[in-house]
mmCIF file of the N, C-alpha and C atoms, coordinates in Angstrom:
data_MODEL
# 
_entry.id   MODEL 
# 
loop_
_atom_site.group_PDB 
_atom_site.id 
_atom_site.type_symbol 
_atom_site.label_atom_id 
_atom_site.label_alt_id 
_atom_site.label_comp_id 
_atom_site.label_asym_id 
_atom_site.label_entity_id 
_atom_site.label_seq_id 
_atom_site.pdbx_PDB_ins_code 
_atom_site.Cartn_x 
_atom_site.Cartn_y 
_atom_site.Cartn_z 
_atom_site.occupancy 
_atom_site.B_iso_or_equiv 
_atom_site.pdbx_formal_charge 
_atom_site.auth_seq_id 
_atom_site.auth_comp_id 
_atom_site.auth_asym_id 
_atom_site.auth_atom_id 
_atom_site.pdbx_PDB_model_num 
ATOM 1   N N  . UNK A 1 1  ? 0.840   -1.184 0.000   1.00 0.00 ? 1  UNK A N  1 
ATOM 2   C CA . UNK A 1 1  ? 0.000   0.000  0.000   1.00 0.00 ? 1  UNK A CA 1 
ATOM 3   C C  . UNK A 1 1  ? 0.882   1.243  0.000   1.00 0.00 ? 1  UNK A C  1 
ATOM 4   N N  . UNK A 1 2  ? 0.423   1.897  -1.113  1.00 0.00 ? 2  UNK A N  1 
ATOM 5   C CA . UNK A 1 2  ? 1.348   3.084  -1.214  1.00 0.00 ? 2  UNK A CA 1 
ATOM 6   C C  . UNK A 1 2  ? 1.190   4.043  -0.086  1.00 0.00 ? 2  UNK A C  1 
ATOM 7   N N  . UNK A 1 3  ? 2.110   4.805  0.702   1.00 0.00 ? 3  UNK A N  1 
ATOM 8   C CA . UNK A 1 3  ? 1.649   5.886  1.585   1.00 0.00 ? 3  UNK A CA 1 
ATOM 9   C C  . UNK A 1 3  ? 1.633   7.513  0.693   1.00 0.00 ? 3  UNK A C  1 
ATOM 10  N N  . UNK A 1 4  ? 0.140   7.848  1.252   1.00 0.00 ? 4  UNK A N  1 
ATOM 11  C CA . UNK A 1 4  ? 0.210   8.995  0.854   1.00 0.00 ? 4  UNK A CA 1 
ATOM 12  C C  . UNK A 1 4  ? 0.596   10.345 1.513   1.00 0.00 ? 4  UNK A C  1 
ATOM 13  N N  . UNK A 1 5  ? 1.318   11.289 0.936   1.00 0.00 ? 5  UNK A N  1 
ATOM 14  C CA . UNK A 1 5  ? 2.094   12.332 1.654   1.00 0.00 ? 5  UNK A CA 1 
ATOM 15  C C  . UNK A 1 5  ? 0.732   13.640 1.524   1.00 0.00 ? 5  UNK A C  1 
ATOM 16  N N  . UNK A 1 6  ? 0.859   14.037 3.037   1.00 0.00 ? 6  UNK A N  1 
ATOM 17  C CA . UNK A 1 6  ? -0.235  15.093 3.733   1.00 0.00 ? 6  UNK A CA 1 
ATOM 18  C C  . UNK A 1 6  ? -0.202  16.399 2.446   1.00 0.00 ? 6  UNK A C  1 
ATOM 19  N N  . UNK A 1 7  ? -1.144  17.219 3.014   1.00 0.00 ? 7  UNK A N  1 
ATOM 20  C CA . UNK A 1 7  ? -0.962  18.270 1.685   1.00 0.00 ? 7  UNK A CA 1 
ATOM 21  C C  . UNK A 1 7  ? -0.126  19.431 2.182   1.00 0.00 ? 7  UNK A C  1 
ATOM 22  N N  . UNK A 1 8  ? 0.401   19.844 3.562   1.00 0.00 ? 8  UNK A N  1 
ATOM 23  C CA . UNK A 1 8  ? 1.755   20.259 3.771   1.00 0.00 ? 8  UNK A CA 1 
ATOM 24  C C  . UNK A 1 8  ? 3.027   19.678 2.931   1.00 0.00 ? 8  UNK A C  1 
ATOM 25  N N  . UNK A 1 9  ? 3.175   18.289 3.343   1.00 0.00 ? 9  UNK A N  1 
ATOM 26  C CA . UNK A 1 9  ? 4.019   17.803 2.700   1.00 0.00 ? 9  UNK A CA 1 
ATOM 27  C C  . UNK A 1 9  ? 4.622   17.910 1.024   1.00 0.00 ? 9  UNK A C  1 
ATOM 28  N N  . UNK A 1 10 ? 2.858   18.209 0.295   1.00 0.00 ? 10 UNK A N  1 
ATOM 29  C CA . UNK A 1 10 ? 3.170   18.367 -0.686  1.00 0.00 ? 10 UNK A CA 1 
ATOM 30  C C  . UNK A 1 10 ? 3.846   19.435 -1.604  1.00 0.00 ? 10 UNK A C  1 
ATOM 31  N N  . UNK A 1 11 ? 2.783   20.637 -0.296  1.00 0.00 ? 11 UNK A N  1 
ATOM 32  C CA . UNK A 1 11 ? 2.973   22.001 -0.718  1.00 0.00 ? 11 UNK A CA 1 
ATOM 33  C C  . UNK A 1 11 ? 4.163   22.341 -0.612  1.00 0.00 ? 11 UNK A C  1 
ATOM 34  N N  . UNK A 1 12 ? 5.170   21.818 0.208   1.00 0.00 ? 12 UNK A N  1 
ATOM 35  C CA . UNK A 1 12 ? 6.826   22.041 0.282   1.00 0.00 ? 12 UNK A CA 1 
ATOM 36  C C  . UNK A 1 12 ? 7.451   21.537 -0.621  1.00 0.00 ? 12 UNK A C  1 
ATOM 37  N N  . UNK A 1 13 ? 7.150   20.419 -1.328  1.00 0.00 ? 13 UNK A N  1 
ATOM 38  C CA . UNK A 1 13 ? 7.823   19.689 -2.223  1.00 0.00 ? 13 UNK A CA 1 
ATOM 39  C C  . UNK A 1 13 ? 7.480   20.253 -3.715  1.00 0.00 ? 13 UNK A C  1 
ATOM 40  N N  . UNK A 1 14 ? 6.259   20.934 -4.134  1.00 0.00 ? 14 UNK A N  1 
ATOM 41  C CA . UNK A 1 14 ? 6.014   21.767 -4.726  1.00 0.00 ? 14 UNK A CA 1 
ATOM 42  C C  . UNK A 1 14 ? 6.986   23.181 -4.420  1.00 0.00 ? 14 UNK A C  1 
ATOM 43  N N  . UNK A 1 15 ? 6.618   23.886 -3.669  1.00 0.00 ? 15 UNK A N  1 
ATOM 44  C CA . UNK A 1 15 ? 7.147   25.145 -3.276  1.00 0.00 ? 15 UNK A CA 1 
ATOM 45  C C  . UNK A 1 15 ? 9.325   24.881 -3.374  1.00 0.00 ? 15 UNK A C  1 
ATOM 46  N N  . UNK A 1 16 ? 9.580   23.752 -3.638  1.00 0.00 ? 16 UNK A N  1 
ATOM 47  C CA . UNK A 1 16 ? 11.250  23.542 -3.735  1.00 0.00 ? 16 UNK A CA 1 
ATOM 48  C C  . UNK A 1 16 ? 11.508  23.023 -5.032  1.00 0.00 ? 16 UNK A C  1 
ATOM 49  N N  . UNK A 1 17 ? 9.943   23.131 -5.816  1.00 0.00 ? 17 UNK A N  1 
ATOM 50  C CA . UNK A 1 17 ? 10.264  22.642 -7.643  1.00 0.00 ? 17 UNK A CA 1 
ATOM 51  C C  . UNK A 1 17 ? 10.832  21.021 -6.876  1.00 0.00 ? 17 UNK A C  1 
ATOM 52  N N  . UNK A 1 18 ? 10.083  20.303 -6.590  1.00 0.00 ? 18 UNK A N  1 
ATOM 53  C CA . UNK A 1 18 ? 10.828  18.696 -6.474  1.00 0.00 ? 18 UNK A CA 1 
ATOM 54  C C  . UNK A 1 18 ? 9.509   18.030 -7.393  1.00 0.00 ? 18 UNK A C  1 
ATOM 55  N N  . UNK A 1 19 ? 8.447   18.985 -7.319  1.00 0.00 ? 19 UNK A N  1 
ATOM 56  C CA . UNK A 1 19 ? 7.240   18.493 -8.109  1.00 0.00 ? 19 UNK A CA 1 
ATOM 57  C C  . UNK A 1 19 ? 6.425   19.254 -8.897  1.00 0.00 ? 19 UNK A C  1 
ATOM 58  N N  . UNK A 1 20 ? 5.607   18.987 -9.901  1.00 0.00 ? 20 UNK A N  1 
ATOM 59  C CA . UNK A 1 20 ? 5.133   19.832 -10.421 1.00 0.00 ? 20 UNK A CA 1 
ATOM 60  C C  . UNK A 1 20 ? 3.695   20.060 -9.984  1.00 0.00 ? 20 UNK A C  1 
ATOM 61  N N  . UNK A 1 21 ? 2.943   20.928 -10.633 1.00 0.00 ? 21 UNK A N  1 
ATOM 62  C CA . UNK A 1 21 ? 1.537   21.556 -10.101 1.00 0.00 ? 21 UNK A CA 1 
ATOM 63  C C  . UNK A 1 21 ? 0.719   19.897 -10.361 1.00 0.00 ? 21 UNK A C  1 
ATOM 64  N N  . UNK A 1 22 ? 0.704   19.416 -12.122 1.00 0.00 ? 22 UNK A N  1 
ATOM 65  C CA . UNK A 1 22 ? 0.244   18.209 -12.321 1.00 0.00 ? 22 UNK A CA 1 
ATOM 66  C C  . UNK A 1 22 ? 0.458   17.073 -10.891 1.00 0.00 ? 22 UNK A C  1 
ATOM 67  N N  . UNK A 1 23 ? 1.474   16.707 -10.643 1.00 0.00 ? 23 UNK A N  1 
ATOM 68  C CA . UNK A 1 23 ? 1.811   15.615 -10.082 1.00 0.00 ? 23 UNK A CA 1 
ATOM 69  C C  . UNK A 1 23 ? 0.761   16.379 -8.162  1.00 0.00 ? 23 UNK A C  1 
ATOM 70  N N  . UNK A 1 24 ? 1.300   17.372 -8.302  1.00 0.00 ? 24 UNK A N  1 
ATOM 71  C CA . UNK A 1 24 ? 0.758   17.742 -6.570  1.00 0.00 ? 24 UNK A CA 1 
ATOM 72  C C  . UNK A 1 24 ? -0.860  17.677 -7.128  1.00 0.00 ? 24 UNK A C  1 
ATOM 73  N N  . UNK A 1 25 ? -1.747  17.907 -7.790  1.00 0.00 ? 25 UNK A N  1 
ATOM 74  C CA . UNK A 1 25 ? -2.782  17.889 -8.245  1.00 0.00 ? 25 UNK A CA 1 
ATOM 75  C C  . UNK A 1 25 ? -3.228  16.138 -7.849  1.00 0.00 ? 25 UNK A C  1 
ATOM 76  N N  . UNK A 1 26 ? -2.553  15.140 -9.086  1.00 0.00 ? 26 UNK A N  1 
ATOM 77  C CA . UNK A 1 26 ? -3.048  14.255 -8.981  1.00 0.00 ? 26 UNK A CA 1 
ATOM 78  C C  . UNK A 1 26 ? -2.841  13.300 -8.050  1.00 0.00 ? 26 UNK A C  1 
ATOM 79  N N  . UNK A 1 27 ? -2.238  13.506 -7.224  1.00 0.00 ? 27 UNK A N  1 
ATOM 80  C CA . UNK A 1 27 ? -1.310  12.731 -5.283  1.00 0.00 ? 27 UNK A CA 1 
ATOM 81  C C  . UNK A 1 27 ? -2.399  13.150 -4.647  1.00 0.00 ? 27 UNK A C  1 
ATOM 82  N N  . UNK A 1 28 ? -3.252  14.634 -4.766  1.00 0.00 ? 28 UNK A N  1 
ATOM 83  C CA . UNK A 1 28 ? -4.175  15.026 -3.900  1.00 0.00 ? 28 UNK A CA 1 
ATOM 84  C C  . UNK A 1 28 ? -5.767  15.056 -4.094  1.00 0.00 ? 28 UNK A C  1 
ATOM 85  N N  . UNK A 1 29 ? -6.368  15.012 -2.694  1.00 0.00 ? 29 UNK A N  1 
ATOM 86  C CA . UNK A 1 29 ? -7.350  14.514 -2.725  1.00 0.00 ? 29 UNK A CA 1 
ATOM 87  C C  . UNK A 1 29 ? -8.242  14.987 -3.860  1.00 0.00 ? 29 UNK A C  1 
ATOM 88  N N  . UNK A 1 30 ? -7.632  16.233 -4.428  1.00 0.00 ? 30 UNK A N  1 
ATOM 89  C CA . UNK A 1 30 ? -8.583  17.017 -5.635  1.00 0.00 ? 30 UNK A CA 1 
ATOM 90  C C  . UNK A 1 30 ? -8.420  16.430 -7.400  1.00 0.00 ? 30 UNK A C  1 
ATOM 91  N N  . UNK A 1 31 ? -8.190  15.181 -7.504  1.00 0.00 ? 31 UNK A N  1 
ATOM 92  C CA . UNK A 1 31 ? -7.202  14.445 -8.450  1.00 0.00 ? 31 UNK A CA 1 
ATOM 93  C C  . UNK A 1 31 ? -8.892  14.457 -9.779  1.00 0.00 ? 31 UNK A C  1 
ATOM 94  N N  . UNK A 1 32 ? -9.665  13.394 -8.771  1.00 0.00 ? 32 UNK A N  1 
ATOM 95  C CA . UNK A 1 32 ? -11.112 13.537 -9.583  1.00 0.00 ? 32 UNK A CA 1 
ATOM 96  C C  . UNK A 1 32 ? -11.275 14.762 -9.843  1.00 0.00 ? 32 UNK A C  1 
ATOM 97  N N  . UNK A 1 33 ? -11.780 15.324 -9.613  1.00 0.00 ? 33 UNK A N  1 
ATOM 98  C CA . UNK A 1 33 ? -11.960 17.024 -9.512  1.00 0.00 ? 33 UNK A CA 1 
ATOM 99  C C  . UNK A 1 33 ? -11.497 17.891 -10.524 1.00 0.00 ? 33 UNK A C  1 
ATOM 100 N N  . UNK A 1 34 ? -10.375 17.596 -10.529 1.00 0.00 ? 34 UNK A N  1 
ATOM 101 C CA . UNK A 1 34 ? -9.088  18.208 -11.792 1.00 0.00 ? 34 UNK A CA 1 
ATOM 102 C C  . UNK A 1 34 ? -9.253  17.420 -13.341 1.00 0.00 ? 34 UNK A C  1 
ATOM 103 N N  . UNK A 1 35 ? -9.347  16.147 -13.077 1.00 0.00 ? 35 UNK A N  1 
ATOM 104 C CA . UNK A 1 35 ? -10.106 15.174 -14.171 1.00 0.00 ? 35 UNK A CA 1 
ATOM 105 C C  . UNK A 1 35 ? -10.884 15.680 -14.845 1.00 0.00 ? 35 UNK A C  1 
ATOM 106 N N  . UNK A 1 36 ? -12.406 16.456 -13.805 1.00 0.00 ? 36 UNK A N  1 
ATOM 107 C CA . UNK A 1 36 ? -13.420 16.607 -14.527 1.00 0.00 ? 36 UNK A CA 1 
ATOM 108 C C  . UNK A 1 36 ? -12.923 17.604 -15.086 1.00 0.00 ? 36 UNK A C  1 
ATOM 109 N N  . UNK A 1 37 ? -12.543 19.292 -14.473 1.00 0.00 ? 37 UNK A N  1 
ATOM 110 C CA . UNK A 1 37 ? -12.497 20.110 -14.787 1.00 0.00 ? 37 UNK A CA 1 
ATOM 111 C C  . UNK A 1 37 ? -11.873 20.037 -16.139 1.00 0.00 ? 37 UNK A C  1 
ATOM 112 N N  . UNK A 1 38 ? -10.793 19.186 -16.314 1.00 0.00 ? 38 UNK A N  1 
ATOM 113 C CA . UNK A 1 38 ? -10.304 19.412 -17.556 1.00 0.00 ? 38 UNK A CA 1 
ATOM 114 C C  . UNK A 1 38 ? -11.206 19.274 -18.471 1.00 0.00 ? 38 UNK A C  1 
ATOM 115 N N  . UNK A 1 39 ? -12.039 17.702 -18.454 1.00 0.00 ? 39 UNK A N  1 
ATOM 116 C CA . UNK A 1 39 ? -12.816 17.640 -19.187 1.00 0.00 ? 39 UNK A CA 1 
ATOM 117 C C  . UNK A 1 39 ? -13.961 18.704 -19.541 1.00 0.00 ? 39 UNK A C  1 
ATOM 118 N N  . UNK A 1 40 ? -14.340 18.874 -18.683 1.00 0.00 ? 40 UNK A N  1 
ATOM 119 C CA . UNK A 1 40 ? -15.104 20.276 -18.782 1.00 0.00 ? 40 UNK A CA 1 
ATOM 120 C C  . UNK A 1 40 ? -15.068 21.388 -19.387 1.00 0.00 ? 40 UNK A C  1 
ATOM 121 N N  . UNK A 1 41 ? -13.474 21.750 -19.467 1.00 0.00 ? 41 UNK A N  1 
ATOM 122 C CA . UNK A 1 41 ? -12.803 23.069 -20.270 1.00 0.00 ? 41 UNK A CA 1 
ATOM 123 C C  . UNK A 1 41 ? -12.329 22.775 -21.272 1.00 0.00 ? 41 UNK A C  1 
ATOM 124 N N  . UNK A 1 42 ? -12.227 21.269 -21.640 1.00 0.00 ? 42 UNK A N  1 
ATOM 125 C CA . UNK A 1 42 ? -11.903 21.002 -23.027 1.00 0.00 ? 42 UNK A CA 1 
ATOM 126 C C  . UNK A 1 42 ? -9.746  20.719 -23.185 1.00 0.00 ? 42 UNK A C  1 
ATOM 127 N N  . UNK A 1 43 ? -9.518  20.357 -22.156 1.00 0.00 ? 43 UNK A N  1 
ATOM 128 C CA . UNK A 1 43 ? -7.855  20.598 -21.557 1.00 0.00 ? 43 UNK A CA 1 
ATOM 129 C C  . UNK A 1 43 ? -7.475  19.316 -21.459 1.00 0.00 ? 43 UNK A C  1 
ATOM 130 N N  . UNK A 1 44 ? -6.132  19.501 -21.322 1.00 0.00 ? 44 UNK A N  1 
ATOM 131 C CA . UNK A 1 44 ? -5.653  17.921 -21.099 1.00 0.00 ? 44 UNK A CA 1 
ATOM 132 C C  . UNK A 1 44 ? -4.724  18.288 -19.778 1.00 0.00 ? 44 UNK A C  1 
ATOM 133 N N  . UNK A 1 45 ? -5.065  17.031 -18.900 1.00 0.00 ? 45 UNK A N  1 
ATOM 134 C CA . UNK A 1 45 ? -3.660  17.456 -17.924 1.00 0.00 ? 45 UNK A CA 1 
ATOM 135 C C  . UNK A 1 45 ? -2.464  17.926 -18.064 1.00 0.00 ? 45 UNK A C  1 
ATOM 136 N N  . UNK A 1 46 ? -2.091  18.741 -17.750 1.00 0.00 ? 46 UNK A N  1 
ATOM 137 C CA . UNK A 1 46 ? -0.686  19.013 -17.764 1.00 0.00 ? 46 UNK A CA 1 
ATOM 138 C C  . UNK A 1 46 ? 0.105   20.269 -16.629 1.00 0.00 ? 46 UNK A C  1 
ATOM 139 N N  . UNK A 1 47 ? 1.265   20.057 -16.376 1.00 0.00 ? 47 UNK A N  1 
ATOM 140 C CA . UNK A 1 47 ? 1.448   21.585 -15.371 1.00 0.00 ? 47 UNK A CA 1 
ATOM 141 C C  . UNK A 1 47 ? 1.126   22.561 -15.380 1.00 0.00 ? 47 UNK A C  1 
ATOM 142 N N  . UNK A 1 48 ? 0.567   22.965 -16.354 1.00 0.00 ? 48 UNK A N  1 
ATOM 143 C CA . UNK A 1 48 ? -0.415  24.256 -16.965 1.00 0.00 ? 48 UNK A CA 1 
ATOM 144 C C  . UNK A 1 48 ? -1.485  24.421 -16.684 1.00 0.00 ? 48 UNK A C  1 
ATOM 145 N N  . UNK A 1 49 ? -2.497  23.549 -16.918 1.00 0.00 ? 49 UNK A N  1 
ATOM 146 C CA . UNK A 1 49 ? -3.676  23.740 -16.514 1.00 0.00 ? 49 UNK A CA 1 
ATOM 147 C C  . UNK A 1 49 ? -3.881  23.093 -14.738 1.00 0.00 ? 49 UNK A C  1 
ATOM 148 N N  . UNK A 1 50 ? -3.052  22.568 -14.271 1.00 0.00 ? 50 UNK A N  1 
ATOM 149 C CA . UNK A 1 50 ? -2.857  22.210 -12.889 1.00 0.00 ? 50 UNK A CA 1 
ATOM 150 C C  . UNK A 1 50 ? -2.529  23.143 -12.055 1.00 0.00 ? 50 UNK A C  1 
ATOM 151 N N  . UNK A 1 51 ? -1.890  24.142 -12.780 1.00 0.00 ? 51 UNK A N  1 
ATOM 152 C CA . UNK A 1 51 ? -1.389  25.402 -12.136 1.00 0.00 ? 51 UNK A CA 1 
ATOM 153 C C  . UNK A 1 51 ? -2.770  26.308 -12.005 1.00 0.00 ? 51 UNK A C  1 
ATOM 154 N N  . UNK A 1 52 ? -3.493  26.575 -13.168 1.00 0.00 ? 52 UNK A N  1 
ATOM 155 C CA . UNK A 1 52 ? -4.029  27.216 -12.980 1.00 0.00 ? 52 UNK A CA 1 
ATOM 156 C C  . UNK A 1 52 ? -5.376  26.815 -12.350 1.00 0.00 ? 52 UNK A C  1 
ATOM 157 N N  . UNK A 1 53 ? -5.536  25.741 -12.564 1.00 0.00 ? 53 UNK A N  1 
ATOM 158 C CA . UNK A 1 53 ? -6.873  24.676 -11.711 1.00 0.00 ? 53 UNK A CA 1 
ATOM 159 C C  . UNK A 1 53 ? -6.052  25.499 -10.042 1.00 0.00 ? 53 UNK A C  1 
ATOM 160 N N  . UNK A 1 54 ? -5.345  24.704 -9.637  1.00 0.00 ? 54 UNK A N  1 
ATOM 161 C CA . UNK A 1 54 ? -5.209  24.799 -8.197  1.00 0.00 ? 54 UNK A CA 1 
ATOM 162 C C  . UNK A 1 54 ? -5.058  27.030 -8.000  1.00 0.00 ? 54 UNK A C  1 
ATOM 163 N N  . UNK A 1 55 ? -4.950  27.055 -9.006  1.00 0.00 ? 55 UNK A N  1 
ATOM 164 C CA . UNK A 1 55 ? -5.112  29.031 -8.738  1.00 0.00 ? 55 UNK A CA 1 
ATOM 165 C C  . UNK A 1 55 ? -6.412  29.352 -8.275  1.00 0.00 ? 55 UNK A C  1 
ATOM 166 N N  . UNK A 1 56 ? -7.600  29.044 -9.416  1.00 0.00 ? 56 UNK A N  1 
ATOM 167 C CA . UNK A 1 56 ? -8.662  29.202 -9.413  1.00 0.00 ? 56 UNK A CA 1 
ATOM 168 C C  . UNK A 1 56 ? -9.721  28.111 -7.939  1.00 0.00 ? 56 UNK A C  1 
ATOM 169 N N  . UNK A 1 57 ? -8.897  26.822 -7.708  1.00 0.00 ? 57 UNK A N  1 
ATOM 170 C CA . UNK A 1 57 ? -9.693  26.405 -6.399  1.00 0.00 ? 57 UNK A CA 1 
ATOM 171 C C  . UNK A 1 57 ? -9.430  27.018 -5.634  1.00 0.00 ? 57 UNK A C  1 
ATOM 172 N N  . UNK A 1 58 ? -7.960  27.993 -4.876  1.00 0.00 ? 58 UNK A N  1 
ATOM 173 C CA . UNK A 1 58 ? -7.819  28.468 -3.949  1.00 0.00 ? 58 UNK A CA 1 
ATOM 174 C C  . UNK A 1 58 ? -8.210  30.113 -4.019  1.00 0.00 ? 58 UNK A C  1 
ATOM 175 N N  . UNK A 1 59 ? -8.984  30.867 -5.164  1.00 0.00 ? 59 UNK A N  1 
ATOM 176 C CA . UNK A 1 59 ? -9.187  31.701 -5.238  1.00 0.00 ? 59 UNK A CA 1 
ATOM 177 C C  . UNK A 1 59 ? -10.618 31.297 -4.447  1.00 0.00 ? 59 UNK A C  1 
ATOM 178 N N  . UNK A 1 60 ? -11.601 30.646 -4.931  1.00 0.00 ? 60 UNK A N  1 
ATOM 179 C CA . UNK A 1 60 ? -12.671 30.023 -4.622  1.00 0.00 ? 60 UNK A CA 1 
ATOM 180 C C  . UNK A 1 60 ? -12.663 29.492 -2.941  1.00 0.00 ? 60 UNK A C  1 
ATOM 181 N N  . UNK A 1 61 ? -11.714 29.273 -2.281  1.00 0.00 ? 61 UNK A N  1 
ATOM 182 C CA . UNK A 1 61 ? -11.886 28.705 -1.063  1.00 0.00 ? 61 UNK A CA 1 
ATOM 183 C C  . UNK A 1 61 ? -11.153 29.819 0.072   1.00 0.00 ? 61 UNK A C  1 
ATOM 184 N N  . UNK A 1 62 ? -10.973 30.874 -0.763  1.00 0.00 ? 62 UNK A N  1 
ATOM 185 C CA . UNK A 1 62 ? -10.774 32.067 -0.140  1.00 0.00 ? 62 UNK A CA 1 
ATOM 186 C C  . UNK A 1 62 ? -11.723 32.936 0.192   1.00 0.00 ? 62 UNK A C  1 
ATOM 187 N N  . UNK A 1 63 ? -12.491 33.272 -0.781  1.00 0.00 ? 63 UNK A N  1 
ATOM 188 C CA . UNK A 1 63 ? -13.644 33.468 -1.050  1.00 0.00 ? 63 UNK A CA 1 
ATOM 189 C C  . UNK A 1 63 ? -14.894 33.152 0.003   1.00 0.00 ? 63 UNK A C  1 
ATOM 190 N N  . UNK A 1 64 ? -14.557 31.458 -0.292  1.00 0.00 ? 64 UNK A N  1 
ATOM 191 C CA . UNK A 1 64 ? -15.689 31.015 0.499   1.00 0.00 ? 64 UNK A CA 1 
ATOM 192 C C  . UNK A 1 64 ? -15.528 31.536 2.264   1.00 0.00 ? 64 UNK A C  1 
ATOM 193 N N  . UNK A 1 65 ? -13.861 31.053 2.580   1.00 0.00 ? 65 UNK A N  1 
ATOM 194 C CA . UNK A 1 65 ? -13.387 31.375 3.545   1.00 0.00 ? 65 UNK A CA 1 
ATOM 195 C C  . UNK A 1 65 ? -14.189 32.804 4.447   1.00 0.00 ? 65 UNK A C  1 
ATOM 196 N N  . UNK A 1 66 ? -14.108 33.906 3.769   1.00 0.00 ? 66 UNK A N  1 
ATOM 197 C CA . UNK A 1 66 ? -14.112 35.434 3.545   1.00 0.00 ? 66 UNK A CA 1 
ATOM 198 C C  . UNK A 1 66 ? -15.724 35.340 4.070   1.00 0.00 ? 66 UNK A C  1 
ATOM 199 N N  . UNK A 1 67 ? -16.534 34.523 3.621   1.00 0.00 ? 67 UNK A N  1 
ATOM 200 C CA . UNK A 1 67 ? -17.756 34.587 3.250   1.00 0.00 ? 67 UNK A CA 1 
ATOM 201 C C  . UNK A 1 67 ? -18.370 34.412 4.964   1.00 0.00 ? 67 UNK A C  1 
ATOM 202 N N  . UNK A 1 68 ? -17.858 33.513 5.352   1.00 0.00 ? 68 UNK A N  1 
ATOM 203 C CA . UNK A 1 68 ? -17.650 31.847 6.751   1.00 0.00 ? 68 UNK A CA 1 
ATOM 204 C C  . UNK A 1 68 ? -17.245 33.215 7.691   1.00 0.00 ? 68 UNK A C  1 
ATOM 205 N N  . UNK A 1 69 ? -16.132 33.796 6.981   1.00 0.00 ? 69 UNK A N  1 
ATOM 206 C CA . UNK A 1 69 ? -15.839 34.634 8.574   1.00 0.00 ? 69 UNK A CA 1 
ATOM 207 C C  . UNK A 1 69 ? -17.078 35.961 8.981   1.00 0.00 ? 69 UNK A C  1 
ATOM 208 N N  . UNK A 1 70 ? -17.063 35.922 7.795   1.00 0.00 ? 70 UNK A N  1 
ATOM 209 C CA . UNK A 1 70 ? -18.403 37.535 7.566   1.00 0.00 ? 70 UNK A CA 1 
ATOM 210 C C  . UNK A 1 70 ? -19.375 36.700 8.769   1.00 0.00 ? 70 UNK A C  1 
ATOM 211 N N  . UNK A 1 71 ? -20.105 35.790 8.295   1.00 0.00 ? 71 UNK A N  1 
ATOM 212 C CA . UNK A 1 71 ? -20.988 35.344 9.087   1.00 0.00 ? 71 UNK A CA 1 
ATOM 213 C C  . UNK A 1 71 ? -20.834 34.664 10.619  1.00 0.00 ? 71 UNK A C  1 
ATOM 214 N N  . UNK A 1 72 ? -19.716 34.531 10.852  1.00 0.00 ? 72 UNK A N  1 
ATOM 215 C CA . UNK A 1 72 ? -19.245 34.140 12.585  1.00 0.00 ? 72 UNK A CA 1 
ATOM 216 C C  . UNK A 1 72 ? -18.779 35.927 13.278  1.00 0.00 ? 72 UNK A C  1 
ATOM 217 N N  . UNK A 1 73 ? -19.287 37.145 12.217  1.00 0.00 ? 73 UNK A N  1 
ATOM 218 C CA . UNK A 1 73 ? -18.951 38.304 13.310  1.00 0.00 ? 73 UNK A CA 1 
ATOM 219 C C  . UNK A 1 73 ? -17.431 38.625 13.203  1.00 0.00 ? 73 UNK A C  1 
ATOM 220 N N  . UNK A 1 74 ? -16.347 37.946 12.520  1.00 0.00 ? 74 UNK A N  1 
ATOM 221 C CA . UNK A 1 74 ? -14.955 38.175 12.257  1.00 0.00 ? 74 UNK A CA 1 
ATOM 222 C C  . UNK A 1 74 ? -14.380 39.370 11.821  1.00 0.00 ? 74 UNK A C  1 
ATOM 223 N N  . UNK A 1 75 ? -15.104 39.687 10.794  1.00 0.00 ? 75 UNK A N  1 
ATOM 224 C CA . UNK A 1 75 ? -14.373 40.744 10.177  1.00 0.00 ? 75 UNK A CA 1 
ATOM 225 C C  . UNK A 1 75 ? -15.364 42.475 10.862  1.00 0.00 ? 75 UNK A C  1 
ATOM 226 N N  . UNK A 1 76 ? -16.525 42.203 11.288  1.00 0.00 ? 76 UNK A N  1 
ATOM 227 C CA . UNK A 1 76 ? -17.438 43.300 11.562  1.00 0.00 ? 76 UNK A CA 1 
ATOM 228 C C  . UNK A 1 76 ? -16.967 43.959 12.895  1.00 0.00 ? 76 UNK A C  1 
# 
């Protein structure tokens, strides 16, 4: 059984170029996800569109983030 490495783990190994956006994409839990999207946009995997997939999810979960704090009284 292969062990899988946490998404810290990954993000460092990314962040030191040991991996690319593709490979940290498909190791992580967002692998389906990235699948569809490609399919969806008409793309083929590659470090390119992995780059910009994982741009656009974390723009989106910032967002949502932003949204979560508004409503617990955080930012007011």
């Amino acid at each position: 059984m292969a062990t899988t490495k946490n998404h810290e783990e990954q993000v460092e190994l990314l962040q030191e170029g040991r991996i690319g956006y593709l490979q940290f994409v498909m190791d992580g839990e967002d692998a389906e996800d990235f699948q569809e999207w490609c399919r969806s946009h008409g793309t083929d995997p590659s470090d390119e569109s992995a780059e910009f997939y994982v741009e656009q999810t974390d723009i989106a979960r910032m967002e949502r983030q932003a949204m979560d704090d508004e409503d617990y009284g955080i930012w007011n």
